[in-house]
C-alpha positions as CSV (number, residue, x, y, z in Angstrom):
1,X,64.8,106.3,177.6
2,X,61.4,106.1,179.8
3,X,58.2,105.1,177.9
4,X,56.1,107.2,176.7
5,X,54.8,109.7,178.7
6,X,51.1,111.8,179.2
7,X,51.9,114.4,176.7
8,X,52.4,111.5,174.2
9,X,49.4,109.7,175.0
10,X,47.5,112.6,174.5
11,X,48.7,113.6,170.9
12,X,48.2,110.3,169.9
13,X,44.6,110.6,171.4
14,X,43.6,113.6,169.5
15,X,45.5,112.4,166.5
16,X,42.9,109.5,166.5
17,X,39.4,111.2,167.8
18,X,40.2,115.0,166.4
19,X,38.6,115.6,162.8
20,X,41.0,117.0,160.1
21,X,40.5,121.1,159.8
22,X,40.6,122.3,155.8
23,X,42.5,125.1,155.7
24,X,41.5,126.2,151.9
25,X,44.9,127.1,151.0
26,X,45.4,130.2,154.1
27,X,48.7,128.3,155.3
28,X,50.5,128.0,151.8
29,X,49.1,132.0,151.3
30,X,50.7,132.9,154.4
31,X,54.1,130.9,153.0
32,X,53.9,133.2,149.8
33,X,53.7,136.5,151.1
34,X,56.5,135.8,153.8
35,X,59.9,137.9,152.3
36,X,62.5,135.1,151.4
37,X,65.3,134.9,154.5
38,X,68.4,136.8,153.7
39,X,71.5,134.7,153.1
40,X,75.0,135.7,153.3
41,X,77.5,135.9,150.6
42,X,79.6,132.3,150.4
43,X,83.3,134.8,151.2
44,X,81.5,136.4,154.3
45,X,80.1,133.1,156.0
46,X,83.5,131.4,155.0
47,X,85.6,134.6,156.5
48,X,83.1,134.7,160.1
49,X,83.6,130.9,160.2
50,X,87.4,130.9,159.9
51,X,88.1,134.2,161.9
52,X,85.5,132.2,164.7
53,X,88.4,129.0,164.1
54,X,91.3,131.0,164.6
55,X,89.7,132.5,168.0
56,X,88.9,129.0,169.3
57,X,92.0,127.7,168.3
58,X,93.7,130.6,170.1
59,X,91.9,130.2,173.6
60,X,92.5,126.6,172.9
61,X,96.6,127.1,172.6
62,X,96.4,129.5,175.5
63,X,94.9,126.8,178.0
64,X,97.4,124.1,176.4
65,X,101.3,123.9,177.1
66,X,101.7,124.2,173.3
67,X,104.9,125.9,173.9
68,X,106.1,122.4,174.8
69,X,104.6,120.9,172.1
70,X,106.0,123.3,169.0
71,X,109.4,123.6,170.7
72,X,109.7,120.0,170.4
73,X,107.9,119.5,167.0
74,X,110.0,122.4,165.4
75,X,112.8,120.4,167.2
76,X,112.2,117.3,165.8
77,X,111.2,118.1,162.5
78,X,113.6,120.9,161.3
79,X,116.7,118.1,162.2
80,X,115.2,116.7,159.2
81,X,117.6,118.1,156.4
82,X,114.3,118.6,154.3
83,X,112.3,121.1,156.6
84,X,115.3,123.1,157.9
85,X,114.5,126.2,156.3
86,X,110.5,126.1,156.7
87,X,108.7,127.5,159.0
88,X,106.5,125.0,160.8
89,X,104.3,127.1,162.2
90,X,103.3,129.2,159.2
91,X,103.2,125.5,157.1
92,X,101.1,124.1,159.8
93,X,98.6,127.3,159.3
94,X,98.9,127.2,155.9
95,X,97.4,123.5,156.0
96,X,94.5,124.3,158.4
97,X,93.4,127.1,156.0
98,X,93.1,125.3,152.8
99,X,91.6,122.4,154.7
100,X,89.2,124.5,156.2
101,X,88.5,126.8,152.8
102,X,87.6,122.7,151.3
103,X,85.7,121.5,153.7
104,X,83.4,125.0,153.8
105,X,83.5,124.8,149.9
106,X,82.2,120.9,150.1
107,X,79.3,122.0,152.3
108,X,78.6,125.4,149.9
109,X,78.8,123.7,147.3
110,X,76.0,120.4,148.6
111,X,79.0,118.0,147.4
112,X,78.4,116.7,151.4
């Protein structure tokens, strides 16, 4: 970064030469008569946040050669006698979901 500039020098210089304004309590009256802001129910922000997932992850596939990438996957892991019968896609969905559904209930929940 550059030093500071003029626009710093000058708040500093009013900071210093400027005399403190009372306000008499108008700014925290102002505060109390403001309506409280609106907040969404936890299900809605968690459902707008995971339908806004799936989009990105969609455009993201799209651009990707992902056909490539499951084809061989699926390949390699259903030879495994284990994960014949499972469908790795819907698994692999499955997974992002509930990790997703944690992680936004972590946040929620102030446990981050």
């Amino acid at each position: 970064m550059q030093g500071t500039n003029n626009f710093d020098d000058l708040l500093g210089n009013l900071r210093e030469t400027e005399p403190y304004i009372a306000d008499e309590g108008f700014t925290s009256g102002i505060i109390a008569r403001l309506p409280e802001a609106e907040q969404l129910p936890a299900w809605l922000s968690n459902l707008i946040l995971l339908v806004f997932t799936a989009m990105g992850s969609g455009i993201a596939a799209w651009q990707l050669p992902v056909s490539k990438m499951v084809s061989f996957t699926t390949s390699s892991i259903t030879s495994l006698p284990a994960f014949s019968s499972i469908p790795m896609i819907g698994v692999g969905a499955t997974i992002t979901f509930l990790l997703s559904y944690v992680i936004i209930w972590l946040v929620h929940s102030d446990a981050i």
